[in-house]
NUDRENLO-839162 format. One line per 5 residues: number of its first residue (from 1); for each residue x negated, y, z negated of N, C-alpha, C. Coordinates in steps of 0.1 Angstrom, whole numbers. Last residue first. Example, Ala and Ser with C-alpha at 12.3 -4.5 7.8 and 13.67 -1.06 7.14 Angstrom:
residues 2
2) -128,-22,-71,-137,-11,-71,-129,0,-79 ~ -132,-57,-78,-123,-45,-78,-132,-33,-78
end
This chain:
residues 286
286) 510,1185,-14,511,1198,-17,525,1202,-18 ~ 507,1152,-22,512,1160,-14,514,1175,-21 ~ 476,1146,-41,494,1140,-38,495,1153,-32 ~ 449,1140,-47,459,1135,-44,473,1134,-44 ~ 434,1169,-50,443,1164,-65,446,1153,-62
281) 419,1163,-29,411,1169,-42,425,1168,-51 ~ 435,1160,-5,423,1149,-10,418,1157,-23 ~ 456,1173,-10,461,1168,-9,445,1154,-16 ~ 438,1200,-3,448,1196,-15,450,1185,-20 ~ 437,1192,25,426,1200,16,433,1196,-1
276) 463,1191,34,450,1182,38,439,1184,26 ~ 468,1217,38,476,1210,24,468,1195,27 ~ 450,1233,47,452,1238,36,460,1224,27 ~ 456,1220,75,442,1215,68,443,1221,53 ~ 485,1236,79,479,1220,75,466,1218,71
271) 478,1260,79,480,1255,66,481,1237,66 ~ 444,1266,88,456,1263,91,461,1257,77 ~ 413,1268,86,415,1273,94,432,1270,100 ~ 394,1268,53,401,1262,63,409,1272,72 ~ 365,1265,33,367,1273,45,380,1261,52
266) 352,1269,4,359,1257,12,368,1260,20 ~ 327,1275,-20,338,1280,-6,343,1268,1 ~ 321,1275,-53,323,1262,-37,335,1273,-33 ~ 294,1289,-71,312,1292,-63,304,1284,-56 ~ 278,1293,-105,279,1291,-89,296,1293,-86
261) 260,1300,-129,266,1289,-127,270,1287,-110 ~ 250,1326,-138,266,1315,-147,265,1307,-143 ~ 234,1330,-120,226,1327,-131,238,1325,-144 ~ 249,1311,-93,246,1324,-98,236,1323,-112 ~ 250,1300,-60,242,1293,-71,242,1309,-80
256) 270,1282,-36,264,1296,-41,259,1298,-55 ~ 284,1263,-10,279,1261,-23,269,1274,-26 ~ 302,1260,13,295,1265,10,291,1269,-7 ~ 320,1234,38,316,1239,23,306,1250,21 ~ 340,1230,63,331,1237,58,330,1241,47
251) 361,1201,61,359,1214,62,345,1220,61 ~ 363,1171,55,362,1176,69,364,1189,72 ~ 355,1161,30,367,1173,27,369,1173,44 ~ 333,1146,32,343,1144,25,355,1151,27 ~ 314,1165,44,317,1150,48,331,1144,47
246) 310,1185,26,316,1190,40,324,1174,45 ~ 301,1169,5,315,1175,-1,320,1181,12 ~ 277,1164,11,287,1151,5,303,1157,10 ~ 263,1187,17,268,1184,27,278,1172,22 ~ 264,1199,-12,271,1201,-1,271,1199,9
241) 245,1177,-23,263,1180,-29,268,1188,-14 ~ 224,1184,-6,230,1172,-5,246,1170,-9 ~ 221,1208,-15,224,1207,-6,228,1197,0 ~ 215,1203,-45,226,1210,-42,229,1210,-31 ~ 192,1190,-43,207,1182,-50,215,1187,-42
236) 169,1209,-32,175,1200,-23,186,1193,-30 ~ 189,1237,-40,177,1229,-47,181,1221,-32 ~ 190,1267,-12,195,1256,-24,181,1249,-27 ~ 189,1300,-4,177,1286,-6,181,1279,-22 ~ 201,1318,18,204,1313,8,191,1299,5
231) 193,1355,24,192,1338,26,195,1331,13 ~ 215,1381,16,203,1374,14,200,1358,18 ~ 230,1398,43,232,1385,30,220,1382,29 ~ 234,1413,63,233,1420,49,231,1412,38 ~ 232,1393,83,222,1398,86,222,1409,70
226) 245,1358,73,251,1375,78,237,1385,76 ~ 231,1335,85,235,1339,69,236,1353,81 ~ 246,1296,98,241,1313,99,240,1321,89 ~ 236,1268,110,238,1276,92,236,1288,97 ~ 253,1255,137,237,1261,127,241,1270,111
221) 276,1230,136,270,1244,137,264,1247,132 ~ 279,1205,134,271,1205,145,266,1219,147 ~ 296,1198,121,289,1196,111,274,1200,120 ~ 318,1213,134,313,1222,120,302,1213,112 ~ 322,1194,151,318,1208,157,309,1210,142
216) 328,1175,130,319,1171,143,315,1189,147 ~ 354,1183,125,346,1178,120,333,1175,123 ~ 367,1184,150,366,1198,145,358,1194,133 ~ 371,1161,158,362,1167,169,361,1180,160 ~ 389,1147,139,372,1145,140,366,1153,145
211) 409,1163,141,402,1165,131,387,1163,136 ~ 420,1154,170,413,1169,165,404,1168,155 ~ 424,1129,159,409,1131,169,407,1145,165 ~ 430,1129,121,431,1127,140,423,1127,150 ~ 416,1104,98,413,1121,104,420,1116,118
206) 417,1088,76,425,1086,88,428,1100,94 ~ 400,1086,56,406,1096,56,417,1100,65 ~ 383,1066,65,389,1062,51,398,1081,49 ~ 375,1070,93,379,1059,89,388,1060,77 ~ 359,1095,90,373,1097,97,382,1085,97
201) 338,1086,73,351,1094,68,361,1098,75 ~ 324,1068,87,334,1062,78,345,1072,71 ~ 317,1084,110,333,1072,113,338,1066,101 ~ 300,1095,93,309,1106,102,323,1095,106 ~ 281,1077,92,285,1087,84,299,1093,85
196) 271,1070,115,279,1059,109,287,1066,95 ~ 263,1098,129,276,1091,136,280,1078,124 ~ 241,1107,124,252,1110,116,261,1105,119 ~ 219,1091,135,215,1088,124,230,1094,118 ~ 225,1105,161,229,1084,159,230,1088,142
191) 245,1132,166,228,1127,165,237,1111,161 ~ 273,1139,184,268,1136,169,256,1130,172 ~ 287,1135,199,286,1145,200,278,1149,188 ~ 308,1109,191,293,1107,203,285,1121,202 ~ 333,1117,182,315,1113,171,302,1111,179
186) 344,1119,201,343,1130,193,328,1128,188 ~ 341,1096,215,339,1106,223,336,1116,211 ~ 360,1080,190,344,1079,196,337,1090,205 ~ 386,1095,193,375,1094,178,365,1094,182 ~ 393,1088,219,392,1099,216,382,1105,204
181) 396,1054,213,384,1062,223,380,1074,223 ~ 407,1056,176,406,1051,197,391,1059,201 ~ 393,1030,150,394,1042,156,396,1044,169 ~ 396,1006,143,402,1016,136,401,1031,141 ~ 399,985,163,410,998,161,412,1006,153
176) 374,973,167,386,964,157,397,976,160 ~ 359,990,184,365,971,189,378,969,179 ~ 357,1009,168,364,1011,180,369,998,188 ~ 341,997,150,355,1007,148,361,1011,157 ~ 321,994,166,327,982,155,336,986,155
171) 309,1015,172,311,1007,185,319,998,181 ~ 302,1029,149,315,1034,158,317,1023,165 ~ 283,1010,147,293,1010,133,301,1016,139 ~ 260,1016,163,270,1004,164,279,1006,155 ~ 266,1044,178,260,1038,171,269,1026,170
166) 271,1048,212,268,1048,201,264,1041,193 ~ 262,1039,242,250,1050,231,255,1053,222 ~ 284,1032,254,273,1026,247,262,1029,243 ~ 300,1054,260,303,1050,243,292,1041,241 ~ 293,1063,279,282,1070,269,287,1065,259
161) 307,1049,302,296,1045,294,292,1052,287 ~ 331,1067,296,332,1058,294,321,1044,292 ~ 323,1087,314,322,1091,296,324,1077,292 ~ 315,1079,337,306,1084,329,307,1085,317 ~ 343,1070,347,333,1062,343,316,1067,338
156) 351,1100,344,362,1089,333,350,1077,336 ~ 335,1113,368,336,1118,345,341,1106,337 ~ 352,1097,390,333,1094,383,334,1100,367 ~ 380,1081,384,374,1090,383,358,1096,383 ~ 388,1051,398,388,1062,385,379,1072,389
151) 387,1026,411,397,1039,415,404,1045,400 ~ 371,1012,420,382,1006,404,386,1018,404 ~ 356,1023,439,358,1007,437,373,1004,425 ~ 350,1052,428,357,1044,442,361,1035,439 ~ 338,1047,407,345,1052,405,355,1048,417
146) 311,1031,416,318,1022,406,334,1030,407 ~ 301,1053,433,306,1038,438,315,1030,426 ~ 292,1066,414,302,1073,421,308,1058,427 ~ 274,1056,398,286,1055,395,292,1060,404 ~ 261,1032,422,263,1042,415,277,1044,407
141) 246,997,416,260,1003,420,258,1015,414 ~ 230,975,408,226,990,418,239,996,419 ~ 237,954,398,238,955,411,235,968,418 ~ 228,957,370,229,943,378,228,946,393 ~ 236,980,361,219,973,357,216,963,368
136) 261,984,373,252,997,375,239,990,376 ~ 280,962,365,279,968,376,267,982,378 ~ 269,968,335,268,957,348,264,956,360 ~ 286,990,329,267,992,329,264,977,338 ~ 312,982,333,305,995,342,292,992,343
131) 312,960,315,312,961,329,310,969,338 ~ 309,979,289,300,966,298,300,962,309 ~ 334,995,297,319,1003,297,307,988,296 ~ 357,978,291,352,986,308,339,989,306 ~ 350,970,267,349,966,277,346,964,288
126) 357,994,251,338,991,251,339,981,266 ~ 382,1003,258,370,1010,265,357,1001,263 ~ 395,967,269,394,979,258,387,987,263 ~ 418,961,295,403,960,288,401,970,281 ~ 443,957,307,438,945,298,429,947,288
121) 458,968,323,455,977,315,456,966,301 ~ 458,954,350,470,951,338,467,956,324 ~ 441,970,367,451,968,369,462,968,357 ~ 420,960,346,426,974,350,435,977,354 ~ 419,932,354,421,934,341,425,950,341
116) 410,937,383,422,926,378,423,931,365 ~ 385,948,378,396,956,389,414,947,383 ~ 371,926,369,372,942,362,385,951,371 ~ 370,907,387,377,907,373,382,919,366 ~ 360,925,410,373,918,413,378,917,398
111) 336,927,398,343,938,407,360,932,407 ~ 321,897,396,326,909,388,336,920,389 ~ 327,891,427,330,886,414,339,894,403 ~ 312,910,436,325,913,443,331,902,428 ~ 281,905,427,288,912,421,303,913,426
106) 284,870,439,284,876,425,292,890,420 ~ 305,869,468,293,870,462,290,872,445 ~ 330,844,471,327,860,467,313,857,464 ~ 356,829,488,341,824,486,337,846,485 ~ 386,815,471,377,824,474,359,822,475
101) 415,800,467,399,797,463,394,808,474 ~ 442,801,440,436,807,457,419,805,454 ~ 459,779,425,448,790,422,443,787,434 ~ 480,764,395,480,772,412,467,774,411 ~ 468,736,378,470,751,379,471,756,395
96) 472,708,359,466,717,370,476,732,371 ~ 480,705,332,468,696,340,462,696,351 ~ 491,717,301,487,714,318,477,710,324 ~ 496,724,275,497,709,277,493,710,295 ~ 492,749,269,506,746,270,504,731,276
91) 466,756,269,472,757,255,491,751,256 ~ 459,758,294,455,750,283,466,745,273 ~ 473,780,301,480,769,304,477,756,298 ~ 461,799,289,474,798,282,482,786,289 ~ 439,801,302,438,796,287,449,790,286
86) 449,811,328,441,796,323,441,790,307 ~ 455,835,319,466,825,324,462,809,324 ~ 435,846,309,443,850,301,454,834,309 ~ 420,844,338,415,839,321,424,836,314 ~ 419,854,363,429,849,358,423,839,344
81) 394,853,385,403,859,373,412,853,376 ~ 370,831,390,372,844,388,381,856,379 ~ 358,801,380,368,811,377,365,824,377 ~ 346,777,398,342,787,390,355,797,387 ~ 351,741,402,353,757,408,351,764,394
76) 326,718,411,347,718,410,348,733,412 ~ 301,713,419,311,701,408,325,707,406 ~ 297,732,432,292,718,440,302,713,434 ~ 326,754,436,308,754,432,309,739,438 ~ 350,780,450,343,766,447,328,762,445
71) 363,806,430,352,798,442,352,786,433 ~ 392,815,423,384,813,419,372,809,431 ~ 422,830,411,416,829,416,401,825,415 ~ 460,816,397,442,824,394,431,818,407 ~ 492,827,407,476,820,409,468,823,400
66) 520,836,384,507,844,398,493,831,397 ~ 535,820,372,543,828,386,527,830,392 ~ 530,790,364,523,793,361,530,805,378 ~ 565,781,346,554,775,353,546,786,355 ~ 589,786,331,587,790,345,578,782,352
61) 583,770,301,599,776,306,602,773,320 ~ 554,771,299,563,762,294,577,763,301 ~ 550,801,304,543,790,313,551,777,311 ~ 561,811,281,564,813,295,564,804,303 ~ 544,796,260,558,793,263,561,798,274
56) 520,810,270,519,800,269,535,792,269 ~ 522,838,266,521,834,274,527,815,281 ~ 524,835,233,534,840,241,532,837,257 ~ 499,824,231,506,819,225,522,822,232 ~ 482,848,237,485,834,244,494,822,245
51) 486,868,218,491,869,227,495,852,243 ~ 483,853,194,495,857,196,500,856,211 ~ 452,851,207,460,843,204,473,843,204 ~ 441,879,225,448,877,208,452,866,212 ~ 413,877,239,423,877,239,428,869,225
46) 376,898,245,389,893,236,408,892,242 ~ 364,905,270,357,896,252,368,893,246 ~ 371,906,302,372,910,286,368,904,276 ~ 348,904,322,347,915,314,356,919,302 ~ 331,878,329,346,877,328,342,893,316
41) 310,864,337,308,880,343,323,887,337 ~ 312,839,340,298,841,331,304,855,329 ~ 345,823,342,337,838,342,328,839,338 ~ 346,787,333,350,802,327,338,812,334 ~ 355,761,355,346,770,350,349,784,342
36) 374,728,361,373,748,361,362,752,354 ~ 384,708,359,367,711,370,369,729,369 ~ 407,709,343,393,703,341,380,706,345 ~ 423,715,358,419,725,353,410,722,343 ~ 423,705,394,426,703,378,417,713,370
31) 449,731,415,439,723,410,435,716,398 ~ 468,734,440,467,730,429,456,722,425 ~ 466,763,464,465,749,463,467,744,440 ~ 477,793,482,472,782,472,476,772,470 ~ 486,821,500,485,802,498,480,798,487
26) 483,847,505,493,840,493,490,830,494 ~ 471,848,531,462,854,516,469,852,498 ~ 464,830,555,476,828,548,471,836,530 ~ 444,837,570,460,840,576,467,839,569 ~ 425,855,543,428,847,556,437,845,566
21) 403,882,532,416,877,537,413,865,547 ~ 379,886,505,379,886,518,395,878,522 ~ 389,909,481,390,898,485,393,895,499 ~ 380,942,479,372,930,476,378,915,478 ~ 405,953,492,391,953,497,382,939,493
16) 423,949,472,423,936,481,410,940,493 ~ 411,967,449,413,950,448,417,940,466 ~ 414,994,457,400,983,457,404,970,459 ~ 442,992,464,432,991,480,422,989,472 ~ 452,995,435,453,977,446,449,982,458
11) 438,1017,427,432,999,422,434,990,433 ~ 454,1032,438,437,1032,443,434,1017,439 ~ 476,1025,432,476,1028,445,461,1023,444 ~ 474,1030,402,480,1014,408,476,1017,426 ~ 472,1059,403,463,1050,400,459,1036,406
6) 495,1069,415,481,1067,418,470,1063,416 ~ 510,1059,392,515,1052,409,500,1057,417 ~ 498,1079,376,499,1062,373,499,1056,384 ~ 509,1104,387,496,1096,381,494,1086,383 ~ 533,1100,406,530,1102,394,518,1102,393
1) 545,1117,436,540,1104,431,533,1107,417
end
C-alpha cells in the first residue's frame, strides 16, 4: 500500500470516528440554504473564486453529488463542512441543498472540518497550523492526539505549528506563494529579526529550498578565524557591506582590508552556485 492510501486510510477512520452514526449514515434531507450558517471554526481562509466558479457549473449540469454536513441551532442550521460546496451552490442560483444533520460538540466540529479539508488536500500549511493551535489553545488536545485524529504524523503537526512563530512577512509569502512550506521551515531556523531579511532575498532571487536552507546555515555559522590568522576587526561599514553582499549573493563573503585597499572572497561550493554567482553580479547566463 502506498503512502498516500495510508494516509486516506488513517483520515477516513478519524473522519467517521468523529461523526456520531445512525441507521441510515448516507440519508439526507434538503434544506434552505438561507437558514444556513458559515463555520465560526471553518479552517480554510481561502477559496479562489475561479475555483467556485468551476464548481459552480458542475453543480449547474449534475446537482449538488456529496451533502454538506451540518447541526441544527434554534433558527436553522450551522455549517460544518462543506463550504467550498455551499458557496458554489450560492453562486449557481440554488435554493436548497442536500445536507446530513449532525448533533457534534464544538471541538468534534472543528476536527471534522479540518479532517474534511485534508482529506481533499484543501488547506494551505498556515491553515492546518490555525487549526492545529485551535485544537491545542481551545480544547486541550495534545499534539500526539491531534496526530492520531487527522492521521499525521506528531513531527508533521509539530513542524507544522512552528510556522506560527514566524515572522509575519514569511507568514505573507507563504499565504500568497511566493514561497512553499520547505522555504519557511528553512527560514524558521533564523532569529525573527533575520527572517523578513532572508525571505526577501529568497523572494527576489527565486532561491530553491536547498538554496535557502544553505543560506540560512551560512548566515547561522559563527565567524571562525584559523588559529595562524590574525583576527579580523572590520569598520562597522565594512561589516555591514559584508553581511549586504552574503544576503545578496546567498554565499559566504569575506571582506579583507590591506593598506591598497582590500579582497572580497566569495566562497562557493558547486558549479551551479559558481554560475548562480555570475549570473547575479554581471546578469546573464555564464
Amino acid at each position: 500500500m502506498t503512502a498516500r492510501a495510508d494516509r486516506q486510510q488513517a483520515l477516513g477512520r478519524g473522519l467517521a470516528a468523529l461523526i456520531p452514526q445512525r441507521a441510515n449514515p448516507t440519508g439526507s434531507i434538503e434544506i434552505p440554504i438561507a437558514r444556513i450558517r458559515p463555520n465560526p471554526r471553518q479552517p480554510r481562509q481561502r477559496i479562489g473564486q475561479d475555483e467556485l466558479e468551476t464548481l459552480a457549473a458542475s453543480i449547474v449540469a449534475h446537482g449538488v453529488l456529496q451533502p454538506i454536513l451540518v447541526i441544527e441551532t434554534v433558527d436553522g442550521y450551522q455549517l460544518v463542512a462543506g463550504e467550498r460546496r455551499l458557496r458554489a451552490s450560492q453562486l449557481a442560483g440554488l435554493d436548497r441543498i442536500p445536507a446530513i444533520i449532525r448533533q457534534l460538540a464544538d471541538r468534534d466540529q472543528l476536527e471534522l472540518a479540518l479532517v474534511e479539508n485534508l482529506q481533499r488536500e484543501d488547506l494551505g500549511p498556515l491553515e492546518e497550523a490555525h487549526a492545529f493551535r485551535s485544537l491545542v489553545d481551545d480544547f486541550g488536545l495534545s499534539q500526539e492526539e491531534i496526530a492520531t485524529r487527522v492521521g499525521r504524523a506528531r513531527s508533521t503537526v509539530a513542524n507544522t505549528l512552528r510556522l506560527l512563530d514566524l515572522d509575519g512577512r514569511v507568514q505573507a509569502a507563504l499565504l500568497d506563494g511566493s514561497i512553499t512550506e520547505g522555504h519557511a521551515r528553512a527560514i524558521g531556523g533564523l532569529a525573527a529579526d533575520q527572517q523578513a531579511r532572508v525571505v526577501a532575498t529568497v523572494v527576489d532571487q527565486q532561491l530553491s529550498v536547498r538554496q535557502a536552507a544553505e543560506l540560512v546555515r551560512r548566515l547561522r555559522e559563527p565567524r571562525t578565524v584559523a588559529a595562524s590568522e590574525p583576527a579580523r576587526r572590520l569598520e562597522p561599514e565594512l561589516e555591514r557591506v559584508e553581511e549586504e553582499l552574503r544576503r545578496s549573493l546567498g554565499n559566504k563573503v569575506t571582506l579583507a582590508r590591506s593598506r591598497r585597499g582590500g579582497r572580497i572572497v566569495i566562497e562557493y561550493y558547486s558549479d551551479e552556485e559558481l554560475a548562480q554567482i555570475y549570473d547575479r553580479l554581471i546578469g546573464g547566463p555564464a
